[in-house]
C-alpha positions in Angstrom: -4.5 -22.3 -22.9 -1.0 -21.5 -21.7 -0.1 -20.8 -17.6 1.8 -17.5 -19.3 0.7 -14.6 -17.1 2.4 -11.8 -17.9 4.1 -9.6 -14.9 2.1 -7.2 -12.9 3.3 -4.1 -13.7 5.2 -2.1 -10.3 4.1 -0.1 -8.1 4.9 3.3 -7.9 7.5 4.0 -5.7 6.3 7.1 -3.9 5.6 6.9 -0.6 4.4 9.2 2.9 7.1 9.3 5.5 4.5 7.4 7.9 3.7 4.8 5.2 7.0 4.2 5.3 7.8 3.9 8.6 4.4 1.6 9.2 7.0 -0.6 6.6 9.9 -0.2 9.2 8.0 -0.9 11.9 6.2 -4.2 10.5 9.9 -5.3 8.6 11.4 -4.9 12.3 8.3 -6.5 13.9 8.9 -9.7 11.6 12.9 -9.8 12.2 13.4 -9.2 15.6 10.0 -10.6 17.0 7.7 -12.8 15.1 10.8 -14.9 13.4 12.6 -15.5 17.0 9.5 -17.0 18.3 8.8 -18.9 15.5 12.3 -20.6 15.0 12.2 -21.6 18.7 8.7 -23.4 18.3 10.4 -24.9 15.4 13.6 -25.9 17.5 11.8 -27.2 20.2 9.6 -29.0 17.9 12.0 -30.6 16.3 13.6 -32.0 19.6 10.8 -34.4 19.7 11.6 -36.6 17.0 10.0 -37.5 13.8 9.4 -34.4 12.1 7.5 -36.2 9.2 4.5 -36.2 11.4 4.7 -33.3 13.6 2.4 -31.1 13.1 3.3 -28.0 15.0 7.1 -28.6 12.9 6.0 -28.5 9.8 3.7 -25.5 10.7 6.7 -23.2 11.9 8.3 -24.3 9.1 5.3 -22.7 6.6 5.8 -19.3 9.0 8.8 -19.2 8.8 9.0 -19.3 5.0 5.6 -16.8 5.0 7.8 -14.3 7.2 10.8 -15.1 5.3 9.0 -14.1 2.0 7.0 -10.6 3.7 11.2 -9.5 4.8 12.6 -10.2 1.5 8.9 -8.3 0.0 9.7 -5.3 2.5 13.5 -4.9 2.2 13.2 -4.8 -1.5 10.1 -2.7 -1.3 12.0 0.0 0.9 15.2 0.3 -0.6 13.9 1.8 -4.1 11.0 3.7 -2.2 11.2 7.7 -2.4 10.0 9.1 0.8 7.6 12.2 0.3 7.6 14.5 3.0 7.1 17.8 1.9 4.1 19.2 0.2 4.6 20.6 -3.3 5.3 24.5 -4.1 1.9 25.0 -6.0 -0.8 23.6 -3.2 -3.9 24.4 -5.5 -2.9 21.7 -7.7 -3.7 18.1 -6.3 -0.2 16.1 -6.2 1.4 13.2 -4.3 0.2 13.7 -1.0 -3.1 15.7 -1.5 -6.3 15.2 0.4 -8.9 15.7 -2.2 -12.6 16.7 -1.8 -14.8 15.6 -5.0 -18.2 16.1 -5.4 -20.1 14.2 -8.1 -23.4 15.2 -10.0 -25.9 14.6 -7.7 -24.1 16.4 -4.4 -22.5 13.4 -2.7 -19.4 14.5 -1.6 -16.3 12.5 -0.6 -12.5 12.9 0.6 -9.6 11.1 -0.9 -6.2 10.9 -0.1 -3.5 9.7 -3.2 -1.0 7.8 -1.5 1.3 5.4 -2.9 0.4 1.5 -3.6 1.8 0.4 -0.6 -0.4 2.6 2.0 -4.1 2.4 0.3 -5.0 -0.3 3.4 -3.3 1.8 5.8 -6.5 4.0 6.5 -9.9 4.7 4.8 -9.8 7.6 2.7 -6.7 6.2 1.0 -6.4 6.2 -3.0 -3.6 4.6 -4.5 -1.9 7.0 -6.9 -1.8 4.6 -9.4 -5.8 4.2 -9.5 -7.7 5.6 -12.4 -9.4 8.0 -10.1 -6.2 9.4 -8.7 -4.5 9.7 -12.1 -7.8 11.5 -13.7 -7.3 14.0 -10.2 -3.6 14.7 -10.5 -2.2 18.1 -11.7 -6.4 19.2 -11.6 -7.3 22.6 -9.6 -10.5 23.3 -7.5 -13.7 23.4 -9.7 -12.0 21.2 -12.0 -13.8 18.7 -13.9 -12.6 15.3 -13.8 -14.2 12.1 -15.8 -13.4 8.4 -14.9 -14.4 5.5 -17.3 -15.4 2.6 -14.5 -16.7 -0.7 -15.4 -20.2 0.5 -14.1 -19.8 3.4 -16.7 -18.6 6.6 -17.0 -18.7 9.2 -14.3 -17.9 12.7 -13.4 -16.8 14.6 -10.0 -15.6 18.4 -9.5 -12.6 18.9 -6.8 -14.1 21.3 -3.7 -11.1 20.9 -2.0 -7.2 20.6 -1.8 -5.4 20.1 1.3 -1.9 18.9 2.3 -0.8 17.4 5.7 3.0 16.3 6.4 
């Protein structure tokens, strides 16, 4: 058995203008607050000598490289993201964006949003419009059909509603 794993493939790269400025405001969180504090913890624990064995220096030096890692993640992230902030010409059609009613075969009824990969834990509701539900329910129209294959089987919803916010 080989430790090959092939690449996840990317994200999409659509995102809502206040997904991506939850992104700002966490990438300027991390830069100008969290990795200030934590370099001077790792200053002034380094002042007091063997760093081998100090525990609170070796600590700040693991946050440091976490927070290093999350601002290299976010600037990357954010410079190829397009920022959707208009809702499309044809607003019966579910698109980037959409909150989506479905209903499935026995009445229950939920609301989705499709949002990019980067906002699905920003809020419940959220669908990442990379999921197979959101790919099944783009470019549909109310009282379309829509069929999913899941690993608990095949199932089936109708769209009752289509609604844009932005």
């Amino acid at each position: 058995m080989s430790r090959y794993r092939p690449p996840r493939p990317k994200g999409s790269k659509f995102i809502t203008s206040a997904g991506a400025q939850r992104l700002k405001d966490e990438l300027d969180d991390l830069w100008l607050v969290q990795r200030p504090q934590v370099t001077r913890a790792v200053q002034e624990a380094a002042a007091q000598g063997d760093r081998s064995e100090n525990a609170e220096y070796i600590y700040g030096k693991r946050q440091l490289r976490e927070i290093d890692r999350r601002v290299r993640f976010l600037r990357q992230r954010l410079d190829g993201m397009v920022i959707v902030d208009q809702g499309p010409s044809d607003r019966t059609r579910v698109f980037f964006g959409a909150w989506v009613g479905i209903e499935d075969e026995n009445g229950n009824q939920a609301e989705y949003r499709v949002v990019g990969p980067d906002e699905i834990d920003a809020a419940p509701g959220y669908i990442s419009m990379d999921s197979p539900l959101a790919r099944a329910l783009m470019r549909k129209g109310i009282d379309d059909e829509v069929t999913v294959e899941s690993p608990g089987g095949t199932r089936t919803w109708w769209i009752v509603g289509i609604r844009y916010e932005y």
